[in-house]
C-alpha positions in Angstrom: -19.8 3.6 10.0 -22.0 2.1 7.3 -18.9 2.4 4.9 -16.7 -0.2 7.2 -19.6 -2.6 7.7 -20.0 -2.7 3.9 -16.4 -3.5 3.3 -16.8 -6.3 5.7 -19.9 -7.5 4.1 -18.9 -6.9 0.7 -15.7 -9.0 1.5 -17.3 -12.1 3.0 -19.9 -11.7 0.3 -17.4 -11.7 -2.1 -15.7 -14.9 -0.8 -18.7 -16.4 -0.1 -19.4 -16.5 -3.9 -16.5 -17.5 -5.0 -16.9 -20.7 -2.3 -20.1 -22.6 -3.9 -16.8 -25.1 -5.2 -15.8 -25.4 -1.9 -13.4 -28.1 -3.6 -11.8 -25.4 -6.0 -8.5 -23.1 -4.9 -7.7 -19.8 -5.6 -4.1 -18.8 -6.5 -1.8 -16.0 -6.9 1.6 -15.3 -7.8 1.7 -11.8 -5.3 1.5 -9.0 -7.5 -0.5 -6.8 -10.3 0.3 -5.5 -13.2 -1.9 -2.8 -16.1 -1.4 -3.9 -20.1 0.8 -0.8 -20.7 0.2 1.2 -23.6 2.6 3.4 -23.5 5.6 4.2 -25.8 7.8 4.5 -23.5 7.5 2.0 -21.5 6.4 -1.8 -22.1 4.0 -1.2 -24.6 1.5 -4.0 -24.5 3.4 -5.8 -21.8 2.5 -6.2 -18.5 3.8 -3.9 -15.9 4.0 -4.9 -12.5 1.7 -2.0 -10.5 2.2 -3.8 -7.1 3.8 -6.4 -5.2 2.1 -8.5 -2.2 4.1 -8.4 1.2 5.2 -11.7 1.9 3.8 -13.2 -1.4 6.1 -15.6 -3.7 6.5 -12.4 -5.8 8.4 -10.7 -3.2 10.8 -13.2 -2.7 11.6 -13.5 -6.5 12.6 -9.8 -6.5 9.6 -8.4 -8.2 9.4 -4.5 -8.0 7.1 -2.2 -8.9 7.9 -1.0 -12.7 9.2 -4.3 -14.0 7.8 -5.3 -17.7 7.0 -8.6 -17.8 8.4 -9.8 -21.2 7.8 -13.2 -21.6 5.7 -16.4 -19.5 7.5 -19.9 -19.3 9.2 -18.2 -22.9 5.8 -16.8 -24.4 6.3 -13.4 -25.8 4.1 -11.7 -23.8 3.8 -8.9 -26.3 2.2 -11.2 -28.9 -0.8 -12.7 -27.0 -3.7 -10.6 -26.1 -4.5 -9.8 -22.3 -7.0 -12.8 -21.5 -4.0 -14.6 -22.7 -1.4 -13.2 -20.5 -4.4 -13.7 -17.8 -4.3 -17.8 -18.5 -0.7 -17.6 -18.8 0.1 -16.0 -15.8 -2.2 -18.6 -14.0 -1.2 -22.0 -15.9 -3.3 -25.1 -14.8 -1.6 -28.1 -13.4 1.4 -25.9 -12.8 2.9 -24.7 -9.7 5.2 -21.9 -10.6 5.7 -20.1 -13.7 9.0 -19.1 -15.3 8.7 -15.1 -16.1 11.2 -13.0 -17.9 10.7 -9.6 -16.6 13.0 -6.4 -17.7 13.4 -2.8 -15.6 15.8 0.3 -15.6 18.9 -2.1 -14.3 18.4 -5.0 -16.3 18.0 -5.7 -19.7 16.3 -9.1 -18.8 16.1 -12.1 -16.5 14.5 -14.7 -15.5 12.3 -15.4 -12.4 10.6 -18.4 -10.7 7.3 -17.9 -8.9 5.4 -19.9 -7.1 1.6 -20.1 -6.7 0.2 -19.4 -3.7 -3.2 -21.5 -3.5 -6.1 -20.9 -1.3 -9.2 -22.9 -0.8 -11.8 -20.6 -2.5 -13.8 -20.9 1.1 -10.8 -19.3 2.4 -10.4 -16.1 4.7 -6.5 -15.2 5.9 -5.2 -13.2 8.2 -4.0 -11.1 5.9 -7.9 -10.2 4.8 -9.3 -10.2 8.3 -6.7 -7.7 9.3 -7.9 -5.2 6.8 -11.1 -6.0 7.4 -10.8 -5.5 11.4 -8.7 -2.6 10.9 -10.6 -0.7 13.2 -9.7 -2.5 16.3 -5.9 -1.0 15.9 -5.8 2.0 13.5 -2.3 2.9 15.0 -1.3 -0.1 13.0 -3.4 -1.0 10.5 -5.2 1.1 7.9 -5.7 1.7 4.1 -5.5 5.3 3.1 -5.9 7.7 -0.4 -4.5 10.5 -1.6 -4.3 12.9 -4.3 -0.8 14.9 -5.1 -1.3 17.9 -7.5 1.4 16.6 -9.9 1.4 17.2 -13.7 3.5 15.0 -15.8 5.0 15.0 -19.5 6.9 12.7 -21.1 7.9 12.5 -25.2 5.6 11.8 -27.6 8.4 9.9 -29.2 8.3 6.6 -29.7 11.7 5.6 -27.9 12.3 3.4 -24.8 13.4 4.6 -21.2 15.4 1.6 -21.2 18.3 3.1 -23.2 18.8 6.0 -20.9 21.3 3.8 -18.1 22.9 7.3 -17.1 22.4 10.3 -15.4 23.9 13.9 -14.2 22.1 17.3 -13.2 22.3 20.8 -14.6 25.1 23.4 -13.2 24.1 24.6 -9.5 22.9 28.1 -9.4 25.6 29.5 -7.0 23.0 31.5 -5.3 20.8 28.7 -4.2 23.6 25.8 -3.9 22.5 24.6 -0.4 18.8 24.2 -1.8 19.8 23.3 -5.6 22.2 20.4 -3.3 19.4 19.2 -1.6 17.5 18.4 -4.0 19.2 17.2 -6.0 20.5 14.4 -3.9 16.8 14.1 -3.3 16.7 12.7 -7.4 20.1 10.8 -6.9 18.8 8.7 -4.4 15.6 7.7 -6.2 17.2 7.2 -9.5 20.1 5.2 -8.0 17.2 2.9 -6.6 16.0 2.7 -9.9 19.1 1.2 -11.5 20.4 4.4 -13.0 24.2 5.6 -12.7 25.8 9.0 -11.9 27.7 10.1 -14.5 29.0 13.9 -14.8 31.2 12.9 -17.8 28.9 11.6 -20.3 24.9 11.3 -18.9 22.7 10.0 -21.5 19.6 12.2 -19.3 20.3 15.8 -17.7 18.0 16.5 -14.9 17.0 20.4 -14.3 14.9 21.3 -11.6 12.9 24.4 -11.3 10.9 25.9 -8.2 9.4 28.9 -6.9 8.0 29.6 -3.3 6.7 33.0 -2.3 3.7 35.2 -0.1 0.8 35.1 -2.5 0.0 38.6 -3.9 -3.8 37.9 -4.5 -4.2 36.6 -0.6 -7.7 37.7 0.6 -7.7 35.8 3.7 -8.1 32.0 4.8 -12.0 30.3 4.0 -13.0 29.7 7.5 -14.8 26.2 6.1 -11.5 25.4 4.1 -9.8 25.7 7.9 -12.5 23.4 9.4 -11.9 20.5 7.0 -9.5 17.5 7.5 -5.8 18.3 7.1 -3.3 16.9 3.7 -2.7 14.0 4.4 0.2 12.2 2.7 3.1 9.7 2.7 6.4 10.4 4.4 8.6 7.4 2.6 11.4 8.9 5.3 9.1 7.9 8.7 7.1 5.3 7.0 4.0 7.1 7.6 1.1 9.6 6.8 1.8 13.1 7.8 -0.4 16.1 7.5 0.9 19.1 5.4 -0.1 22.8 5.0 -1.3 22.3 1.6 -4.8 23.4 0.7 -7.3 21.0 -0.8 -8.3 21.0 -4.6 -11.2 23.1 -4.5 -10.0 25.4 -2.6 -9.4 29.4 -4.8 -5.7 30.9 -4.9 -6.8 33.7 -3.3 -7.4 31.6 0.1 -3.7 30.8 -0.3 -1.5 32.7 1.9 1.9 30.9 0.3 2.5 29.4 -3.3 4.9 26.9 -4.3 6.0 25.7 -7.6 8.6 22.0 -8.0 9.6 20.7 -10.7 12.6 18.8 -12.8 12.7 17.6 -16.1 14.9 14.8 -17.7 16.5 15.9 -20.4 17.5 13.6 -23.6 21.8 13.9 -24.1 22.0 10.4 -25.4 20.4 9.8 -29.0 18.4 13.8 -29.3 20.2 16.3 -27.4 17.8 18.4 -25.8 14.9 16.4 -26.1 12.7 16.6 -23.3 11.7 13.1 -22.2 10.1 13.0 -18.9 8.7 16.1 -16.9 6.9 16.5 -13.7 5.4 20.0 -12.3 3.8 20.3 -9.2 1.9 23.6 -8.1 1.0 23.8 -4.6 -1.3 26.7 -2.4 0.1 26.8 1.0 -1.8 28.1 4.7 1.7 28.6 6.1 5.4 28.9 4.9 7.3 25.6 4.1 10.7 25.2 3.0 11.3 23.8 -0.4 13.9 21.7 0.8 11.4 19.9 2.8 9.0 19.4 0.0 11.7 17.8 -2.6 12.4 15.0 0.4 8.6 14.2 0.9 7.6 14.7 -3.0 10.7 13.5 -5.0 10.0 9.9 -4.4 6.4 10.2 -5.3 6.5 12.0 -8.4 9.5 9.4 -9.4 6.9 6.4 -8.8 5.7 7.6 -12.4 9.3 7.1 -13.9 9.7 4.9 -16.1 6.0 4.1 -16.6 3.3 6.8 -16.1 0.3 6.4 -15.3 -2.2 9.9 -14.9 -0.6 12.7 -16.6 -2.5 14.7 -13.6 -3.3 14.6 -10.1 -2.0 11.3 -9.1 -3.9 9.0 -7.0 -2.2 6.9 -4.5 -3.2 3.8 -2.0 -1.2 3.6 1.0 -1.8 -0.2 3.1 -0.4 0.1 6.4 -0.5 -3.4 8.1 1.2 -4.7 11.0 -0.5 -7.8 12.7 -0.5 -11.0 14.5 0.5 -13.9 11.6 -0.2 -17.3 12.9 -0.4 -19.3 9.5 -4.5 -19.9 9.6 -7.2 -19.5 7.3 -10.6 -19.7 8.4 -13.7 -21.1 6.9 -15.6 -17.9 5.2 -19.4 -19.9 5.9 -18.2 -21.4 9.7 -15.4 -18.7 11.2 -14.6 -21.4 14.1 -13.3 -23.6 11.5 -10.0 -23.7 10.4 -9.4 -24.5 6.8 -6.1 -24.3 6.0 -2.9 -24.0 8.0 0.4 -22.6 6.2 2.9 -24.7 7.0 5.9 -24.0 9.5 4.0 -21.2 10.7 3.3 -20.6 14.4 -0.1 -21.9 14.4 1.2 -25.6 12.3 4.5 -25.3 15.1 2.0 -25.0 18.2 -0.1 -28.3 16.7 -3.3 -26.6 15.2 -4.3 -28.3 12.0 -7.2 -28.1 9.3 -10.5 -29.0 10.4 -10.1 -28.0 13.9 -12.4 -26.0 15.6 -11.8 -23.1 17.5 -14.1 -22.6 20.4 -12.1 -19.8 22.1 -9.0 -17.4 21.3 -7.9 -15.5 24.0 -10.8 -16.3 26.2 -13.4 -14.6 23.1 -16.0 -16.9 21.5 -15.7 -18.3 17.5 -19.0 -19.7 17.2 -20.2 -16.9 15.3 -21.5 -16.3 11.5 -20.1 -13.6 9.5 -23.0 -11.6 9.7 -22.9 -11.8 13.6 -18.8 -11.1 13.6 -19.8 -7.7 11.9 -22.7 -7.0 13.7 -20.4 -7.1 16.9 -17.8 -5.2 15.2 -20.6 -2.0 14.6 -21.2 -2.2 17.8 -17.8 -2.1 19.1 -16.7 0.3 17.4 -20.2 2.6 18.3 -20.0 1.7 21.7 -15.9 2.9 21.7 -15.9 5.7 19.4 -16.1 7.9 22.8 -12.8 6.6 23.5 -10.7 7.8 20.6 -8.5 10.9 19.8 -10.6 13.6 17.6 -6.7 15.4 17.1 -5.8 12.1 15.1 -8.9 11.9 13.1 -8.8 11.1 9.1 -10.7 9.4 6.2 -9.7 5.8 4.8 -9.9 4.5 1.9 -13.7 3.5 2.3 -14.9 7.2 3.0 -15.4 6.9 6.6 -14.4 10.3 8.1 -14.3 9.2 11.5 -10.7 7.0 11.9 -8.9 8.1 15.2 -6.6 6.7 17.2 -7.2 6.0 20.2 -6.8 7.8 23.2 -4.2 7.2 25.3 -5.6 7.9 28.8 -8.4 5.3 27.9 -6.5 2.1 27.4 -7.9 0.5 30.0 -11.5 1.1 28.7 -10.5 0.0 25.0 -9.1 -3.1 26.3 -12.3 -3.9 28.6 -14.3 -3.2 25.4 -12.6 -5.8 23.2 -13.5 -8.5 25.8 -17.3 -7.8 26.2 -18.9 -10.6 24.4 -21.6 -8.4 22.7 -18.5 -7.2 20.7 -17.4 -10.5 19.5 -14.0 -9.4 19.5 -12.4 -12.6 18.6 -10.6 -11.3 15.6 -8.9 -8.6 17.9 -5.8 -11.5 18.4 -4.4 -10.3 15.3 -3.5 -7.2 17.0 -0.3 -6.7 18.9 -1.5 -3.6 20.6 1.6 -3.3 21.7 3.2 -0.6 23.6 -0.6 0.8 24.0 -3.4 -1.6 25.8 -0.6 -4.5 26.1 1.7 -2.5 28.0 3.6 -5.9 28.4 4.3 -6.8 25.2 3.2 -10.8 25.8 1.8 -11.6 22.5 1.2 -15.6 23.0 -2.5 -16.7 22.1 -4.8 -19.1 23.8 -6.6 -21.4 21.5 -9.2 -23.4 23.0 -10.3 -26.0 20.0 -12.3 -29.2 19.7 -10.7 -32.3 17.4 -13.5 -34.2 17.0 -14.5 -36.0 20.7 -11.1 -34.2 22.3 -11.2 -30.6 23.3 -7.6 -29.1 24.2 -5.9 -25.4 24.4 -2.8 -25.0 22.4 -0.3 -21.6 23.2 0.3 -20.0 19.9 2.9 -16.8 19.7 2.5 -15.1 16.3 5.3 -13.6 14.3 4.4 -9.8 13.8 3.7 -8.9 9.9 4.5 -5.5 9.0 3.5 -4.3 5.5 3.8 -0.9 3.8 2.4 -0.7 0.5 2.5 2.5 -1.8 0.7 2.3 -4.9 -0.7 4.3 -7.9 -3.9 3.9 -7.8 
């Protein structure tokens, strides 16, 4: 609990100090990126690491893995990273022209805008994270850590020559396994730009595996059973799914099944028989799981370090799940009622609502509160509904808090009752669609009840539903 209220805190603090020039804006272009020092990959470029939903990134066709070789034509592997920092954020300009570079393309160019906020500014976008706990079927941020190892060349040659690809010969033995996975590769390499060639490749991929009853089994740690399950991301359903994989600290011997994945990428092109790029996992199972299975979850993970790789073991990933009500406002970070900004041709701007209106009521819930009162409200709600979640769902976010559920479905009504109370100040709970559970309905439209200076009036707003998925490296 104490970990959510201090991510609230911590984020209005945050924009709170950033708004003593309440005249000053904030801008982005939608993504970041690390200085990359490898030799593979971008060496002392910018690498894109993650690409905003929605953002003006996005819509230029930024992806994860992209180098960004040059800024409105400067080199960007000639200035140094405070540089690239000013560059990337040019004053008096409202785009910038970048030439970026990836697996398919040797380059192009790109125009992306800045998105400006007034530094007093709080979106949606934040206040959904922030709120998350209102609708955790929906919304939440989540870690995890996959027991990879990865090897790439100490050579000092590009991953940007190697446009080709083609696997090893199929043990005959194995083919329906050796099949699988290897369409498993295909698919994610494919996405990466790369071509199937069987005739000339310039990489051969081999995989290896193992799965087998653990001779050294002494039986399951009794704590290791009570703690929460592996949790991690399913790119297939679009979700976090629990796994029968034991934690790091737990000893081999508790493992009643180990497995072993691997494949390598093997240089055919300019060294033949070099080994470029490897990645190993090692696994200690509670029950039997078919390897199969494992390449489909795992393959498009362990390929998020190819070309550019970041831990060379146990990789950390963040997963933002986000779906919520967008109406196009931003709200005053010192005076919540007030709205600061309004994006234009949103739903909000559509219905009428404008800056400097003032929000006395969404959905029949107060605005006049401060920050600090909005989170004290929010502790309370979710103290006050805790009773009225799922334990079977439970898991830890990104924040530490152990005690995320969903919530349960034969208390809906009671949930829904909760978020009108006023001593939860559950004004922020609009953003939420709630929909099939709670709003059995589905009727998303919004009542905003706002005062323009003397005039007071209510204004129908029906949000367009945002739904982000974000997989990063951490």
């Amino acid at each position: 609990m104490k970990r959510i209220v201090l991510s609230i805190l911590l984020l209005f603090a945050f924009l709170t100090g950033y708004a003593q020039n309440r005249s000053a804006s904030i801008c982005r272009l939608g993504f970041t990126y690390d200085i990359s020092q490898s030799n593979n990959w971008g060496k002392f470029k910018p690498v894109i690491t993650g690409v905003i939903p929605y953002s003006s990134a996005e819509l230029a066709g930024i992806k994860q893995g992209d180098i960004v070789e040059a800024i409105d034509g400067v080199q960007s592997a000639e200035v140094s990273p405070q540089e690239i920092a000013q560059l990337l954020n040019p004053a008096g300009k409202n785009e910038v022209i970048l030439t970026i570079s990836n697996l398919s393309i040797p380059t192009k160019q790109v125009m992306v805008k800045k998105d400006c906020k007034k530094v007093n500014s709080i979106t949606e976008d934040q206040l959904a994270s922030a709120f998350s706990m209102y609708s955790l079927e929906t919304t939440s941020e989540r870690t995890f850590t996959c027991p990879f190892k990865t090897v790439v060349t100490p050579d000092s040659i590009s991953f940007g020559k190697f446009k080709t690809f083609a696997f090893a010969a199929i043990d005959e033995n194995n083919r329906k396994l050796e099949s699988a996975i290897n369409d498993c590769i295909e698919k994610e390499m494919t996405k990466k730009g790369l071509v199937l060639d069987i005739a000339q490749p310039d990489i051969l991929i081999q995989t290896f595996y193992f799965f087998d009853k653990n001779p050294n089994f002494k039986g399951a740690n009794k704590i290791q059973i009570e703690k929460e399950p592996t949790f991690r991301y399913n790119f297939t359903q679009s979700k976090m799914d629990s796994f029968p994989f034991l934690g790091n600290s737990a000893a081999e011997a508790e493992a009643e099944y180990l497995l072993q994945f691997g494949f390598r990428m093997i240089d055919q092109a300019f060294v033949p028989g070099r080994i470029l790029w490897e990645c190993e996992a090692n696994e200690l199972l509670e029950d039997s799981y078919k390897l199969e299975e494992y390449a489909r979850i795992h393959v498009p993970l362990m390929l998020m370090q190819y070309p550019y790789v970041k831990y060379g073991r146990n990789v950390q990933y963040k997963v933002n799940q986000k779906t919520y009500n967008y109406t196009g406002i931003s709200y005053d970070i010192d005076r919540l009622e007030l709205i600061t900004d309004v994006d234009r041709n949103s739903p909000a701007y559509v219905s009428g609502l404008r800056p400097r209106d003032v929000i006395e009521k969404i959905n029949d819930n107060k605005m006049n509160y401060s920050a600090e009162e909005f989170t004290a409200g929010y502790k309370n709600f979710i103290s006050k509904t805790m009773k009225f979640r799922d334990p079977k769902t439970q898991f830890t976010d990104a924040n530490g808090f152990k005690r995320c559920m969903f919530w349960d479905t034969f208390q809906y009504p009671q949930v829904a009752d909760a978020l009108q109370k006023s001593g939860n100040v559950g004004g922020f709970s609009y953003l939420y669609y709630y929909a099939p559970y709670i709003n059995p309905t589905g009727n998303n439209a919004c009542t905003f009840e706002i005062k323009r200076g003397k005039n007071k009036m209510e204004m129908i707003v029906r949000p367009t539903i945002r739904r982000e998925i974000t997989v990063e490296i951490k």
